[in-house]
gemmi code that builds the backbone of each chain (N, CA, C; Angstrom):
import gemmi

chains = {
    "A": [
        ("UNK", (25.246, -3.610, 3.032), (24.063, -3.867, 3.871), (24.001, -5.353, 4.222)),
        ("UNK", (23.845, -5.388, 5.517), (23.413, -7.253, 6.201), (22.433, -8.114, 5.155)),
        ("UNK", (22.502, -9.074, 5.142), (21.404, -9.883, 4.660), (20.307, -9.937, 5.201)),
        ("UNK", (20.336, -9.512, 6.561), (18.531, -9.032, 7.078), (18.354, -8.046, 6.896)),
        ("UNK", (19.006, -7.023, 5.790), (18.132, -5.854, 5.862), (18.031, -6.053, 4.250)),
        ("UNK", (18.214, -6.860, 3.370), (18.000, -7.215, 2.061), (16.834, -6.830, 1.959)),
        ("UNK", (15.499, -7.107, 2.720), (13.839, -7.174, 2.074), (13.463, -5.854, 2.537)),
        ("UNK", (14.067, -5.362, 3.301), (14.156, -3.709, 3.614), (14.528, -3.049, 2.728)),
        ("UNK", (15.840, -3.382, 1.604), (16.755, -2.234, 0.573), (15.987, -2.924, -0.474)),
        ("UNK", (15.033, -3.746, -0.429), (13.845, -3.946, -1.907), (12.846, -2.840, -1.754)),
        ("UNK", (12.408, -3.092, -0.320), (11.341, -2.432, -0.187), (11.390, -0.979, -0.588)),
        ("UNK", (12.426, -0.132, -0.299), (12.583, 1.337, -0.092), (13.169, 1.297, -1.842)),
        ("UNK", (13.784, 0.388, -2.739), (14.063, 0.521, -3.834), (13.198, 0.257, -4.627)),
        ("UNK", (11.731, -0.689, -4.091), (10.610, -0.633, -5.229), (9.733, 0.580, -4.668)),
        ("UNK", (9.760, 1.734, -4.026), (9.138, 2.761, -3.468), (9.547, 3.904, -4.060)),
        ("UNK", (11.474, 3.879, -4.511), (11.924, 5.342, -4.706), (12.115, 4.980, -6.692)),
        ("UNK", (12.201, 4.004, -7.179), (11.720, 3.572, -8.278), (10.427, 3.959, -8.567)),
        ("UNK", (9.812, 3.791, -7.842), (8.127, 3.844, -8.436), (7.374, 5.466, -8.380)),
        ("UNK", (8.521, 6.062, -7.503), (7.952, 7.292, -7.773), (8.748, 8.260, -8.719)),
        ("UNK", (9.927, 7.951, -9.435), (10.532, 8.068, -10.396), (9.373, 7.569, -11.774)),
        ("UNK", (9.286, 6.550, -11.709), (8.619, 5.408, -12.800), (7.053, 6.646, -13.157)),
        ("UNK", (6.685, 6.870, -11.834), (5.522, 7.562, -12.109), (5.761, 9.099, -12.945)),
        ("UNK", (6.592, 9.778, -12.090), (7.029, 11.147, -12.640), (7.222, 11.239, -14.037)),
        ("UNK", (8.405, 10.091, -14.351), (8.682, 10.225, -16.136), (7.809, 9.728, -16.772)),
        ("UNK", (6.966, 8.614, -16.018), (6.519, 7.530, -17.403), (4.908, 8.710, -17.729)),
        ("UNK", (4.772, 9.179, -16.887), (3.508, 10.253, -16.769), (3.977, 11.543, -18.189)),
        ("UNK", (4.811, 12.028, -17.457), (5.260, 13.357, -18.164), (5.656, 12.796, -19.803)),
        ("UNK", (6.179, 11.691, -19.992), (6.752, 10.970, -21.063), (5.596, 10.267, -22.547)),
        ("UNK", (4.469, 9.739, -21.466), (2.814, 9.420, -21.730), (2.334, 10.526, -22.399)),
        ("UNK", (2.316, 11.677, -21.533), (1.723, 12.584, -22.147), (2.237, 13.557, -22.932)),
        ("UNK", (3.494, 13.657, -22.950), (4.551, 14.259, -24.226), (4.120, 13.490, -25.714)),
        ("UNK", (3.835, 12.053, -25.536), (3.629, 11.386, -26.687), (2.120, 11.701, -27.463)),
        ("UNK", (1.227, 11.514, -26.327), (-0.031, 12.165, -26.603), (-0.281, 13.020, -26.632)),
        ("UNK", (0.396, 14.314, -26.406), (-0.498, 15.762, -27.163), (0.627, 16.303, -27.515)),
        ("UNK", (2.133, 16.070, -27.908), (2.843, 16.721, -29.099), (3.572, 15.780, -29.516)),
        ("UNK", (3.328, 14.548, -30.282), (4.180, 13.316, -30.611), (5.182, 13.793, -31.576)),
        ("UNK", (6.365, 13.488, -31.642), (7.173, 14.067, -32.464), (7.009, 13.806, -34.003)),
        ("UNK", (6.485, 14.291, -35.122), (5.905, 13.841, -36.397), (6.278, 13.376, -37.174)),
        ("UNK", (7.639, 12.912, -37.079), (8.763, 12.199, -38.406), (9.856, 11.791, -37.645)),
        ("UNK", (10.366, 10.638, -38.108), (11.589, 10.303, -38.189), (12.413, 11.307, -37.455)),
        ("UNK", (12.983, 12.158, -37.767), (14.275, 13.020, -37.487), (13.475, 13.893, -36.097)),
        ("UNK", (12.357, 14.351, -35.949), (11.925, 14.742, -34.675), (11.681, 13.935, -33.840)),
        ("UNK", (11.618, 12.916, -33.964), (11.774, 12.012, -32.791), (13.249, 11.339, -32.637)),
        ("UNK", (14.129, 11.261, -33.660), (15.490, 10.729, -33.143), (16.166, 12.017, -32.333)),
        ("UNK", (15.846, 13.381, -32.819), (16.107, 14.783, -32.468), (15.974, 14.537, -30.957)),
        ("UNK", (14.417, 14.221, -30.475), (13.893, 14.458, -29.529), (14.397, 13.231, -28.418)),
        ("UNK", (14.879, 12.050, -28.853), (15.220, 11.048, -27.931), (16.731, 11.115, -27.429)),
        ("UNK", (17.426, 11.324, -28.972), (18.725, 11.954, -29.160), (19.276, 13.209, -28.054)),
        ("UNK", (18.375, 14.118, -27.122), (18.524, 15.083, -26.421), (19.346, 14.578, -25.267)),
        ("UNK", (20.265, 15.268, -24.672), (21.022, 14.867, -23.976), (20.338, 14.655, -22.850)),
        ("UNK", (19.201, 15.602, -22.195), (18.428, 15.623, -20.809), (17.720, 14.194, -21.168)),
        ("UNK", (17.034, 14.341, -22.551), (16.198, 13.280, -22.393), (16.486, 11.717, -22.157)),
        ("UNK", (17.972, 11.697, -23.294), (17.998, 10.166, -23.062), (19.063, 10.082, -22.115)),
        ("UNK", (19.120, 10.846, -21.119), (19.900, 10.411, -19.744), (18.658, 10.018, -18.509)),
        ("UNK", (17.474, 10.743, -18.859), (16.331, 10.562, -18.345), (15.151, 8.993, -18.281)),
        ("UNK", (15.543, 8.660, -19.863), (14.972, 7.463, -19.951), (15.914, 6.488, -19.797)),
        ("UNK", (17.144, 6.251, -19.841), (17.945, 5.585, -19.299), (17.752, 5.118, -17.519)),
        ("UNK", (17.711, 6.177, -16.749), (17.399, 6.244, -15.614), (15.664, 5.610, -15.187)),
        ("UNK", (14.881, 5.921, -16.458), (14.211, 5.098, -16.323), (14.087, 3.749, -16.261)),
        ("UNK", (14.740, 3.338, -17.814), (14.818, 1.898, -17.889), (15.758, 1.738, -16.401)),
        ("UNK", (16.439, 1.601, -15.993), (16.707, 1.261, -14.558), (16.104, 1.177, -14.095)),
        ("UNK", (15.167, 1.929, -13.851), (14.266, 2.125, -12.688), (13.241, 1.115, -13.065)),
        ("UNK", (12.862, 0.813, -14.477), (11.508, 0.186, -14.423), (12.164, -1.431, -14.108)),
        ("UNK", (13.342, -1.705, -14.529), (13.896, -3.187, -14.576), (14.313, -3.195, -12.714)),
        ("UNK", (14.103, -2.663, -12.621), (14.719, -2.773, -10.717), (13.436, -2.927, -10.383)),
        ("UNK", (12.589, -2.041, -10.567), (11.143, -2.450, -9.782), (10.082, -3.404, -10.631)),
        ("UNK", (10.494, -3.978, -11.686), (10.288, -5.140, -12.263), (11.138, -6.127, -11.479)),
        ("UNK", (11.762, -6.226, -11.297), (12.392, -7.857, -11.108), (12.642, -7.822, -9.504)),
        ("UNK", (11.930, -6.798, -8.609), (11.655, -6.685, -7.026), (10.140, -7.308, -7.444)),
        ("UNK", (9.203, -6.491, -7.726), (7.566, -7.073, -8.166), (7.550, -8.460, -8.510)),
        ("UNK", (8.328, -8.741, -9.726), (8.179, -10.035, -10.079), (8.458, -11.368, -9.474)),
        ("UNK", (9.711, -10.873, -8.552), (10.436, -11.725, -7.759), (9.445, -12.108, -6.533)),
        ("UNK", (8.597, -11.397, -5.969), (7.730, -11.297, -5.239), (6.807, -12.551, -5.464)),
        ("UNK", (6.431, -12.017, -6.725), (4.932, -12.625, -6.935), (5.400, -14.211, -7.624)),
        ("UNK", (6.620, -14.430, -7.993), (7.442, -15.759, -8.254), (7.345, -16.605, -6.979)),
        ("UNK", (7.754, -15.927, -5.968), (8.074, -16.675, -4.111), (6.793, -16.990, -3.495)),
        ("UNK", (5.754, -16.372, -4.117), (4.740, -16.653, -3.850), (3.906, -17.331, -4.134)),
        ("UNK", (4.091, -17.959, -5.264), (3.149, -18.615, -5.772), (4.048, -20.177, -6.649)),
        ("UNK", (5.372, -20.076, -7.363), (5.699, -20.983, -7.275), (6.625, -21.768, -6.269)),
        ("UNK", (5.587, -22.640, -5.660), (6.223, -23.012, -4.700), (7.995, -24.390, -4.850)),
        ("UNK", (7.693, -25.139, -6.062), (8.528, -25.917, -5.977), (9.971, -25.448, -6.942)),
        ("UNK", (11.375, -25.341, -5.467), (12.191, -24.420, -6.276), (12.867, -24.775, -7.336)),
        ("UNK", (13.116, -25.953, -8.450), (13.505, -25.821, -9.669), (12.232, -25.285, -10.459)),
        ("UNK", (10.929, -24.938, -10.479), (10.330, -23.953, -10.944), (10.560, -22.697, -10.661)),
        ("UNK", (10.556, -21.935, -8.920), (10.935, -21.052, -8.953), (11.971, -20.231, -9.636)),
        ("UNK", (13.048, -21.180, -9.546), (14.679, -20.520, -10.165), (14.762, -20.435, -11.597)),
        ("UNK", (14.069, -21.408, -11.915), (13.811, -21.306, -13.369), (13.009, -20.003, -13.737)),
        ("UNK", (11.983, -19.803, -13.206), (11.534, -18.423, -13.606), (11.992, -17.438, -12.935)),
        ("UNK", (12.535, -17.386, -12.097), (13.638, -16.145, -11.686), (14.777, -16.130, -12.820)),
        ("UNK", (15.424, -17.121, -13.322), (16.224, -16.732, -14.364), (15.518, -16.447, -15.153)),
        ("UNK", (14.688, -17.112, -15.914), (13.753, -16.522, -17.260), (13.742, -14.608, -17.029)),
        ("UNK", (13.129, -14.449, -15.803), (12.800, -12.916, -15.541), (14.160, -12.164, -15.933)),
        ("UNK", (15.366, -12.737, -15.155), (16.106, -11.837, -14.857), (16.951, -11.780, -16.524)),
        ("UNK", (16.579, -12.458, -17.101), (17.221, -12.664, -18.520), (16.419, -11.573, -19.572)),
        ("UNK", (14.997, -11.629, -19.186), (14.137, -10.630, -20.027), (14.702, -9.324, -19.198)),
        ("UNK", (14.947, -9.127, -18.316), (14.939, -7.725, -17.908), (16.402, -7.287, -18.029)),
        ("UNK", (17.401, -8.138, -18.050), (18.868, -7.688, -18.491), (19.044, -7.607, -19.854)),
        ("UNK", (17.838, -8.432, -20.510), (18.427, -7.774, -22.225), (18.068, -6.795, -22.639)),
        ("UNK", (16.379, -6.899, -21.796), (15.559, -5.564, -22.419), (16.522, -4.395, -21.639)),
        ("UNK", (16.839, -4.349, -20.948), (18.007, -3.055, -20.121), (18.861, -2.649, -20.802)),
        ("UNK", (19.520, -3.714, -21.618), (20.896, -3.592, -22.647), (19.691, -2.984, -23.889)),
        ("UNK", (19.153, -3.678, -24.093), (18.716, -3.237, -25.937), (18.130, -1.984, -25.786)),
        ("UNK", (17.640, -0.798, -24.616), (17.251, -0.295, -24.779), (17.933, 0.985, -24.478)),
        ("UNK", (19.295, 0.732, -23.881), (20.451, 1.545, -23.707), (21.119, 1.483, -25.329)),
        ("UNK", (21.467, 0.348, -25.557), (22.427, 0.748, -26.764), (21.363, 1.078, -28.178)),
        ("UNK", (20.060, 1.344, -27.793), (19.218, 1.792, -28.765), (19.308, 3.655, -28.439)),
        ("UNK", (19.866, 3.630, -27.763), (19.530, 4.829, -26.932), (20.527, 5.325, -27.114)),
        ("UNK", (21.944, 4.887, -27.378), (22.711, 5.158, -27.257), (23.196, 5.504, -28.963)),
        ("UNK", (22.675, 4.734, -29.606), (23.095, 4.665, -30.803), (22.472, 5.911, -31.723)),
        ("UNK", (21.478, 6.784, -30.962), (21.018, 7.562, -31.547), (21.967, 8.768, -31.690)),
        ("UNK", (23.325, 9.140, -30.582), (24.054, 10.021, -30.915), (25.565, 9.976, -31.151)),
    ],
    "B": [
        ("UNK", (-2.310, -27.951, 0.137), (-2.204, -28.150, 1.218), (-3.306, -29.319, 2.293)),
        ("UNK", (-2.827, -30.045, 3.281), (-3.717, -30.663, 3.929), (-4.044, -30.141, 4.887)),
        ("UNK", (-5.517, -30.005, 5.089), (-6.451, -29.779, 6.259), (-6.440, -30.316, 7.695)),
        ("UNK", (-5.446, -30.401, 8.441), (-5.817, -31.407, 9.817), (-6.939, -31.447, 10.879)),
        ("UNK", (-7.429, -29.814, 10.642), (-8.130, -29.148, 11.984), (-9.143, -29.731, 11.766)),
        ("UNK", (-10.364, -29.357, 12.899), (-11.736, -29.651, 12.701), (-12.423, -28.426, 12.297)),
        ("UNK", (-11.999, -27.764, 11.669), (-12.508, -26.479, 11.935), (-13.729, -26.596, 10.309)),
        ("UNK", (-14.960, -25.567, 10.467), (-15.460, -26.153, 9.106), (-14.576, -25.217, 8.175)),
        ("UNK", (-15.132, -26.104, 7.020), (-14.688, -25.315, 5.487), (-15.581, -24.900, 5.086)),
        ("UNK", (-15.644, -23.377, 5.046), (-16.614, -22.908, 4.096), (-16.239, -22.731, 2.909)),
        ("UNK", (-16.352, -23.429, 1.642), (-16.111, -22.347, 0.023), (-17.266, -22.565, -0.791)),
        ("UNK", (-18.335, -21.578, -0.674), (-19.368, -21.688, -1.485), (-19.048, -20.205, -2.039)),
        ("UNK", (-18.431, -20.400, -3.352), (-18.163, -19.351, -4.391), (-19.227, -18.490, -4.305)),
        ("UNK", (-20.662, -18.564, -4.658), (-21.069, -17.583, -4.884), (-21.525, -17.041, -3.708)),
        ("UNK", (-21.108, -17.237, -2.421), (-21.397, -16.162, -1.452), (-20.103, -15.447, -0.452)),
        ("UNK", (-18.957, -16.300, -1.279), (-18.043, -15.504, -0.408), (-17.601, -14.285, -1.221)),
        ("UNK", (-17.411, -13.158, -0.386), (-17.124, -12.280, -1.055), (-15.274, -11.366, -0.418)),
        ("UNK", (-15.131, -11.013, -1.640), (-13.466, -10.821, -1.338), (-13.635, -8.865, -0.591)),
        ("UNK", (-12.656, -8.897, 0.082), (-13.189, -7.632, 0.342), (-12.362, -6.473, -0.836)),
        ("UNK", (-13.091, -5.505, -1.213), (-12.509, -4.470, -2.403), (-11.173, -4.075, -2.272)),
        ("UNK", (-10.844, -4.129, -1.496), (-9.078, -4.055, -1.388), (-8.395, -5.027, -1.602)),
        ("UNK", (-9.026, -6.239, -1.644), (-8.243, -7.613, -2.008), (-8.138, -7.772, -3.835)),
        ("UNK", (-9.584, -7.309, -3.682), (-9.629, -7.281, -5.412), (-8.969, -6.314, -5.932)),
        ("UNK", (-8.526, -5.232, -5.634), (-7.646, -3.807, -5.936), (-6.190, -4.570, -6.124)),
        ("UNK", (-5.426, -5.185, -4.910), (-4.468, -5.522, -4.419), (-4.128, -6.716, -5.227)),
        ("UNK", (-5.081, -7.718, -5.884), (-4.990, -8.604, -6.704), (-4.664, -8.023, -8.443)),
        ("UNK", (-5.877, -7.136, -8.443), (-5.355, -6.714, -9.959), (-4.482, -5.507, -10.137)),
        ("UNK", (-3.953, -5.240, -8.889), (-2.544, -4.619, -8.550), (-1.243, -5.611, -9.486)),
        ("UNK", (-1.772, -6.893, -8.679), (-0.329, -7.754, -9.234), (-0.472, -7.752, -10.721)),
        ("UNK", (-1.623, -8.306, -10.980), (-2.274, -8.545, -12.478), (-1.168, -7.593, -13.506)),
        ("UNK", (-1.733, -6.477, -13.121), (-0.799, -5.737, -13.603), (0.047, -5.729, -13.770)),
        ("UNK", (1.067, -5.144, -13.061), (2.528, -5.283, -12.606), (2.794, -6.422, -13.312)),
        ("UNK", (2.244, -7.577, -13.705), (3.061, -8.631, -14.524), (2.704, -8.522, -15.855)),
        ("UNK", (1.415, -7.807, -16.386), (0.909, -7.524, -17.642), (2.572, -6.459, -18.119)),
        ("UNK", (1.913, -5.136, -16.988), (3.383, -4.158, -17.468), (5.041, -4.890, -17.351)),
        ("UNK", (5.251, -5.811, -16.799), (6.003, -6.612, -17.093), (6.673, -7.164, -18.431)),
        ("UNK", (5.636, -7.956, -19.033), (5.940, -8.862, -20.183), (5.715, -7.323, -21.007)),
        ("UNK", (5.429, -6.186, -20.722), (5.375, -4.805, -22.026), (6.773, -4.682, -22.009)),
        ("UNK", (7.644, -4.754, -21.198), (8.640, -4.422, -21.123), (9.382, -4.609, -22.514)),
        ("UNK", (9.882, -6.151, -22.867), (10.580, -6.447, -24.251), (9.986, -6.008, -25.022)),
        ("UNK", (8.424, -5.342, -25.552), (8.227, -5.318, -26.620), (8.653, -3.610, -26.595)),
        ("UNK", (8.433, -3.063, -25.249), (8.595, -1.591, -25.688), (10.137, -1.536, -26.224)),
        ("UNK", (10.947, -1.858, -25.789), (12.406, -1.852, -26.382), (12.666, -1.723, -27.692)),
        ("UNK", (11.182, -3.485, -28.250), (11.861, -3.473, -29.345), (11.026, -2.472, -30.215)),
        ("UNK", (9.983, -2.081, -29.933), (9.707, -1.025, -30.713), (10.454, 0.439, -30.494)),
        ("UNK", (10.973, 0.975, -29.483), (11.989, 1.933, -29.177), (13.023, 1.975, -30.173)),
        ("UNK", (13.745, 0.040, -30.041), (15.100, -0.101, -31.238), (14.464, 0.082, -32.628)),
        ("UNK", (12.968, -0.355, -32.999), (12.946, -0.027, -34.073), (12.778, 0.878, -34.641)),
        ("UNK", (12.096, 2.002, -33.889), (11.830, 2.894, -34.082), (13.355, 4.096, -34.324)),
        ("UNK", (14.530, 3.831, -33.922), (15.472, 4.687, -33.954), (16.619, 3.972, -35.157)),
        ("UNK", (16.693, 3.204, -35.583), (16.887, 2.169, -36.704), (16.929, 3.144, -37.981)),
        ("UNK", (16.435, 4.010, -38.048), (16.063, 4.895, -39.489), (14.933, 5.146, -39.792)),
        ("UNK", (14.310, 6.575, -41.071), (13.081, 6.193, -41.130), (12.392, 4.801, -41.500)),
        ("UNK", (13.049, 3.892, -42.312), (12.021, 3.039, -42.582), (11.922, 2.350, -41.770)),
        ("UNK", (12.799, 2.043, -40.048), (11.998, 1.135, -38.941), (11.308, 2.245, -38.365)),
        ("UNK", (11.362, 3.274, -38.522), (10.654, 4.174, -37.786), (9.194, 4.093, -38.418)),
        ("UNK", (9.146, 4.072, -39.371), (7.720, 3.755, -40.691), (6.661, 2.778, -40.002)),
        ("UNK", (7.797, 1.434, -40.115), (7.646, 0.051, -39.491), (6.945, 0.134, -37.928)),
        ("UNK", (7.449, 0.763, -37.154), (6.981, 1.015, -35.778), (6.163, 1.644, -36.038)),
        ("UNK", (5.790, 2.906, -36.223), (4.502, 3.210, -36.836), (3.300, 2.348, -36.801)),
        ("UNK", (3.296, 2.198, -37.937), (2.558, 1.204, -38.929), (2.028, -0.058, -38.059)),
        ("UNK", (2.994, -0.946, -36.990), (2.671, -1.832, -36.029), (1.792, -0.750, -35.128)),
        ("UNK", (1.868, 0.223, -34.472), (1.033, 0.970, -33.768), (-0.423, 1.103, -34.324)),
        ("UNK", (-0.172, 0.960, -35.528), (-1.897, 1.182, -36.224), (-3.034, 0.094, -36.218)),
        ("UNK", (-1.854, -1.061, -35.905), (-2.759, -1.806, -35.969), (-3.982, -2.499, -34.883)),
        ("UNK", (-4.823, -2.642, -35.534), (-5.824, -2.807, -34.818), (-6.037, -3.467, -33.506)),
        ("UNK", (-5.392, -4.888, -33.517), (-4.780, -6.050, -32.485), (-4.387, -5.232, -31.307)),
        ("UNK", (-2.909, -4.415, -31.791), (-2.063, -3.728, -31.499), (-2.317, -2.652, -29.858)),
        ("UNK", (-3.660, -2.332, -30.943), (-4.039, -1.132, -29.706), (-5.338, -1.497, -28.912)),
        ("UNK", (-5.277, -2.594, -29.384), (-6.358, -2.969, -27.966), (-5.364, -3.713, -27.383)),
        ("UNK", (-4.237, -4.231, -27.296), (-3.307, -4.789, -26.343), (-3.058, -3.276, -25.909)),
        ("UNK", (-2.692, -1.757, -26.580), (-2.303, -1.163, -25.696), (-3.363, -0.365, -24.571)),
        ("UNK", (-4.256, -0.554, -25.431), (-5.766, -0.050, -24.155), (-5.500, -0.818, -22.716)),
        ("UNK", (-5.253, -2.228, -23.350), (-5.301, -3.123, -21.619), (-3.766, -2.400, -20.834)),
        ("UNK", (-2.634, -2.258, -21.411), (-1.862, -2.048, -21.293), (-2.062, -0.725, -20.168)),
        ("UNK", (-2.628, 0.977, -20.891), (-3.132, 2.184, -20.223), (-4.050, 1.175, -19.179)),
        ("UNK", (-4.560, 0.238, -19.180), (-5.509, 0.129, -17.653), (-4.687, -0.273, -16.945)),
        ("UNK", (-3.550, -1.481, -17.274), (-2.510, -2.057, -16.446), (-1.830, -0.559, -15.739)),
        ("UNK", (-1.269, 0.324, -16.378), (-0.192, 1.165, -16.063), (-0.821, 1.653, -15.472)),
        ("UNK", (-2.369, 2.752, -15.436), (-3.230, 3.564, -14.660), (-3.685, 2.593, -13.071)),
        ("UNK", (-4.200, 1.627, -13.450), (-4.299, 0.430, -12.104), (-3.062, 0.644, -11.322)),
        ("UNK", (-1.901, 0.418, -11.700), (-0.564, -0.036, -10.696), (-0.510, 1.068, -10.117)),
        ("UNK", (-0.374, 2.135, -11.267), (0.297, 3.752, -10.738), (-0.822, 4.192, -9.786)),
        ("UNK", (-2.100, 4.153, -9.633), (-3.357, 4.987, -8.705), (-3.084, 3.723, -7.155)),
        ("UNK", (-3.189, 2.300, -7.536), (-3.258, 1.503, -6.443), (-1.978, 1.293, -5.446)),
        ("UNK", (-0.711, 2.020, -6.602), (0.273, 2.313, -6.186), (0.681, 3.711, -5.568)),
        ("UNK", (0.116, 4.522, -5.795), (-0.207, 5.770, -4.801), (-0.493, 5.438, -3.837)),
        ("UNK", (-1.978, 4.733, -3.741), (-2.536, 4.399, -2.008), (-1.587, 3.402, -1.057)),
        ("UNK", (-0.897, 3.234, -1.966), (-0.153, 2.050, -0.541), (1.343, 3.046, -0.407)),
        ("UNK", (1.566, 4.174, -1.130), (2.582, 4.766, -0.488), (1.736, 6.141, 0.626)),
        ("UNK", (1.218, 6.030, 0.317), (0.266, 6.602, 1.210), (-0.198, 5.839, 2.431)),
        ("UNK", (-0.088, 4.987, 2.376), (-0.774, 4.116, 3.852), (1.001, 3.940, 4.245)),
        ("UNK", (1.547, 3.510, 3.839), (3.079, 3.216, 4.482), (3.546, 4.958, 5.136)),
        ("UNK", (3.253, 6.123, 4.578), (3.227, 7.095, 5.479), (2.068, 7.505, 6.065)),
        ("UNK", (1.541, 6.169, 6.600), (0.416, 6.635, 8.084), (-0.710, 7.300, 7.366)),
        ("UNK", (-1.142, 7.930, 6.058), (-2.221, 8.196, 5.733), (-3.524, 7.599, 4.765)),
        ("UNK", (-4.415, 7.592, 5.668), (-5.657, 6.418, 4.882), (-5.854, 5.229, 5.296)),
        ("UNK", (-5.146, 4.691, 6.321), (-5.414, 3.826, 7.217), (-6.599, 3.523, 7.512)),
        ("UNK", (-7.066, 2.389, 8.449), (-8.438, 2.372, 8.762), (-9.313, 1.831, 7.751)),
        ("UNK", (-10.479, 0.977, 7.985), (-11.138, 0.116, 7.521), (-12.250, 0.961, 6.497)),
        ("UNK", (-12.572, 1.642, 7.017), (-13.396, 2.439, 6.016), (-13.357, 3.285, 4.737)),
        ("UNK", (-11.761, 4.318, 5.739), (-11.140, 4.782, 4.056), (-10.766, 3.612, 3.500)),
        ("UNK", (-9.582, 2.803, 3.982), (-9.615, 1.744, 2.824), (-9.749, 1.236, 2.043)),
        ("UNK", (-11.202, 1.042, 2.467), (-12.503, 0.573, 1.001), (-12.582, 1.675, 0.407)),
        ("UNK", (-13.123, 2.876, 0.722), (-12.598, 4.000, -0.047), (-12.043, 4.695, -1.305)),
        ("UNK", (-11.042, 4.388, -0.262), (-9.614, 4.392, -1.498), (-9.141, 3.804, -2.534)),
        ("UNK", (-9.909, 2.012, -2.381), (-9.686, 0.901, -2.875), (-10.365, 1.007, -4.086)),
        ("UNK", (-12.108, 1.802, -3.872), (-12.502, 1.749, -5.034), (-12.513, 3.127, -5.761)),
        ("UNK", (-11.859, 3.935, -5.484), (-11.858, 5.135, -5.814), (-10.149, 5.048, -7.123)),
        ("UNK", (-9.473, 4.279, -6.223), (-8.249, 3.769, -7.523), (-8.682, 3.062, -8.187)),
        ("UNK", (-9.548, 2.089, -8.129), (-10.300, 1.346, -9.021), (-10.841, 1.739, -9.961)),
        ("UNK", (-11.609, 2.694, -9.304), (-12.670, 3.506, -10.497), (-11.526, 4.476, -11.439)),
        ("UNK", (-10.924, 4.852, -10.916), (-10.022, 5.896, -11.727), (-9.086, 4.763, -12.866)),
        ("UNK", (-8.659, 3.702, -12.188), (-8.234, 3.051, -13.313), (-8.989, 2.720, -14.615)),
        ("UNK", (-10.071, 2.431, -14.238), (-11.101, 1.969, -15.068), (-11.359, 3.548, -16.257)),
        ("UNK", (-11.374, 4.553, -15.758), (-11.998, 5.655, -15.852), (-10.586, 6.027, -17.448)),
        ("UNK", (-9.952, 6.253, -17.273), (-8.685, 6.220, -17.754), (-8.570, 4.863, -18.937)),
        ("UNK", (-8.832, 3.960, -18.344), (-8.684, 3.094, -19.785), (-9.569, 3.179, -20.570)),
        ("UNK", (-11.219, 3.827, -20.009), (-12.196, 4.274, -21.303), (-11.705, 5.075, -22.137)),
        ("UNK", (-11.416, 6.375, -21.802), (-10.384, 7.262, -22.094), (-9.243, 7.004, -22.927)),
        ("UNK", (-8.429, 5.740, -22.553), (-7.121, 5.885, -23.306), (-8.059, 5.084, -24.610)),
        ("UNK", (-8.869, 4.288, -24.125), (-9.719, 3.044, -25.093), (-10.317, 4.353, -26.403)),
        ("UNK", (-11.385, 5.150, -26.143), (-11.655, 6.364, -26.759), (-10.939, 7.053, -27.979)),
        ("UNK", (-9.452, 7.256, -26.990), (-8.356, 8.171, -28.099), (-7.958, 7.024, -29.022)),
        ("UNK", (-7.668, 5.984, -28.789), (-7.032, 5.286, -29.631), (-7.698, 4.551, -30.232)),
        ("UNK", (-8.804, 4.531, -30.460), (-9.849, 3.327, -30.969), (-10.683, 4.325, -32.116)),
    ],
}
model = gemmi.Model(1)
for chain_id, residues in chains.items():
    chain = gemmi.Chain(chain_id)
    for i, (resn, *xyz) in enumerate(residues, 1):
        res = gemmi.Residue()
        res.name, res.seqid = resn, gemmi.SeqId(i, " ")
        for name, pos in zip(("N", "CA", "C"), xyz):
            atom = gemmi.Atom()
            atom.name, atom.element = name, gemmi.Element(name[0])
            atom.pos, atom.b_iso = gemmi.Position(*pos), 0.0
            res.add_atom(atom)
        chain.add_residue(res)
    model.add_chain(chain)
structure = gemmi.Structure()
structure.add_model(model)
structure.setup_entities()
């Protein structure tokens, strides 16, 4: 894709993210609140599921993509002078690439 | 920024008023950066939680605590705020709800539902 259509392939990627983000983080919310898994081994059981943790995987993607489109946003906007900006664009993009990794190979490590 | 124009300045705080979609659209962002910084901690309670029972104990046990879950009450208003105020603007980007009146509307009707929802999540967990 061109570099003028960059703020276009954010836009339609913080849109098809967010209605992903909503679907699982909803269904996922309320799995926790009215049948939480009760021990140890029912919840590694339950994360451990092949549907599931291919599901929250796809999440964490999804939430770190439409995290660091949102954030990036509201960074350009408000800090205006750019060795602040870049500085907190790296800060961001550093929290959201580890939390991405730690929560895959947490995920991963369950089977 | 500097002013060149002649134009007047009005800012007398207590009579300007923001319109309800600005304030929606503001603690839209609010959010979105609250659910933000949740991000690392959910991980690390995720990693701890799959660690064995005794980080699983451990995660637990941090959930009980008191601090804990009134950060996650604000947290259910952050997530309920983004996700309802984030409905209406995929909704206005396909042409529906437009217009000055629904707007406001809509603006405080996600509002209220956010709000409505964190009593609620505030309730169960408190």
């Amino acid at each position: 894709m061109s570099r003028h259509a960059s703020g276009l392939k954010a836009w339609l990627l913080q849109r098809f993210s967010a209605v992903y983000i909503a679907a699982f983080g909803l269904y996922f919310l309320l799995a926790l609140l009215f049948s939480a898994p009760p021990s140890y081994e029912a919840w590694r059981d339950w994360l451990g599921s092949p549907l599931l943790s291919l599901a929250l995987v796809i999440f964490f993607i999804a939430v770190v993509a439409h995290a660091w489109v949102g954030m990036r946003d509201v960074i350009v906007d408000y800090a205006k002078p750019l060795w602040l900006r870049l500085s907190l664009l790296t800060l961001v993009g550093v929290i959201l690439l580890g939390s991405l990794s730690g929560a895959v190979m947490a995920l991963l490590s369950v089977r | 920024m500097r002013n060149n124009s002649k134009r007047p300045v009005f800012l007398d705080l207590t009579r300007i008023h923001l319109p309800v979609m600005a304030v929606m659209s503001i603690a839209h962002r609010i959010a979105g950066v609250l659910l933000f910084l949740a991000i690392p901690a959910a991980v690390y309670l995720l990693d701890l939680s799959l660690r064995g029972p005794q980080g699983y104990g451990e995660a637990v046990e941090l959930l009980r605590h008191g601090g804990v879950k009134l950060l996650l009450a604000f947290l259910i208003w952050a997530f309920a705020h983004h996700l309802f105020a984030g409905i209406r603007y995929l909704f206005i980007d396909l042409d529906v709800g437009v217009g000055l009146a629904t707007g406001r509307r809509t603006a405080m009707v996600a509002m209220g539902a956010g709000v409505v929802v964190f009593l609620l999540g505030a309730l169960l967990l408190l």
